[in-house]
C-alpha positions in Angstrom: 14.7 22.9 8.7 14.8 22.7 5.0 15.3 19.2 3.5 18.1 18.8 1.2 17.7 18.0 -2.3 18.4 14.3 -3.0 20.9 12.7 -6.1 21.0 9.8 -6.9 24.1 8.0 -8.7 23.1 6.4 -12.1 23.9 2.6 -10.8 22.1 3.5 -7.4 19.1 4.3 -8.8 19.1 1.0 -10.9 19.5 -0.9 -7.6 16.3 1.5 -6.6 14.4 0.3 -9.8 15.3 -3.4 -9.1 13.8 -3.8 -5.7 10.3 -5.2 -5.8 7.3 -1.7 -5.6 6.7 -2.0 -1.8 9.8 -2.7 -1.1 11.1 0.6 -3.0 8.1 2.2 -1.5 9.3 2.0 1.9 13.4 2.6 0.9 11.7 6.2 -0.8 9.8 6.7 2.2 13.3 6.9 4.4 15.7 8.5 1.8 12.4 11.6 2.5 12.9 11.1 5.6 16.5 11.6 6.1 16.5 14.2 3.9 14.5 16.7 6.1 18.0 16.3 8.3 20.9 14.1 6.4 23.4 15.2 9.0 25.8 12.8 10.8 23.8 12.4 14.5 27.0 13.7 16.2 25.7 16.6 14.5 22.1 16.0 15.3 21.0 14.7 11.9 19.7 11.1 11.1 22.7 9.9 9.2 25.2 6.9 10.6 28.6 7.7 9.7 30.6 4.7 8.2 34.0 5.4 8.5 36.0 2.1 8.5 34.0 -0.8 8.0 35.7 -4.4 7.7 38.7 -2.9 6.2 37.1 -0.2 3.6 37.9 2.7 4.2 34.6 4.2 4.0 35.5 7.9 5.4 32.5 10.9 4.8 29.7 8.5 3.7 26.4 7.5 5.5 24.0 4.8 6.1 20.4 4.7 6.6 19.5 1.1 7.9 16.2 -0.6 7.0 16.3 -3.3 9.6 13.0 -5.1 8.7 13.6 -5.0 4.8 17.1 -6.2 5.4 18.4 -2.7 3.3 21.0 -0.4 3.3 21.1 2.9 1.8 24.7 4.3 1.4 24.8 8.3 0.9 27.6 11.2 1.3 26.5 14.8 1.4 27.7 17.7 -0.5 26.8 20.7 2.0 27.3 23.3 -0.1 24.1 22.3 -2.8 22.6 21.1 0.8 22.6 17.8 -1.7 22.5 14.0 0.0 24.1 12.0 -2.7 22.8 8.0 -3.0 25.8 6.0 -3.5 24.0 2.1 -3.3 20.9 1.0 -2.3 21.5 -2.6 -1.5 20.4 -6.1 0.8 23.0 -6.1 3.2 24.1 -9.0 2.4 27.9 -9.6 3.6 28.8 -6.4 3.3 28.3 -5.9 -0.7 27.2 -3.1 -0.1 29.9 -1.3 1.7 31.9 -3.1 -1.1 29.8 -1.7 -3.9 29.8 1.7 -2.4 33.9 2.3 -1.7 33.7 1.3 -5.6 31.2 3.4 -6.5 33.1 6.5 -4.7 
């Protein structure tokens, strides 16, 4: 399978440059990852859709979950360029991030 090229948004790759090397080290090493399949996994991909998520409506856009670092990567995809899109890369935190990226989109 051929990975898809990644984007990111202007403000998500700040939030990239913010995080502390390692840290951003290991966030890179997933966005690769994913990328080799971005797909929702109802369609055998690595992506978790989002849908609605404490009242956002957050329709078409994915997650990648760093569990141990705490971080969420938000993406959608744009299947004809075969491009995954970085919307936020963000601490959980309370759900800023899902608030961050239905502003962002």
């Amino acid at each position: 399978m051929k990975t898809w090229e990644i984007a990111f948004l202007p403000e998500a790759d700040r939030d990239r440059e913010q995080l502390e090397k390692s840290v951003r080290n290991q966030v890179d090493k997933a966005i690769r990852k994913v990328s080799q399949n971005p797909l929702p996994k109802s369609e055998g991909g690595y992506g978790t859709p989002l849908g609605h998520k404490q009242g956002r409506n957050l329709t078409g856009l994915l997650k990648i979950k760093l569990r141990k670092l705490g971080i969420r990567v938000v993406y959608d995809l744009i299947r004809e360029k075969e491009t995954m899109r970085i919307i936020v890369v963000s601490i959980r935190a309370d759900s800023e991030v899902y608030k961050t990226a239905e502003a962002r989109t």
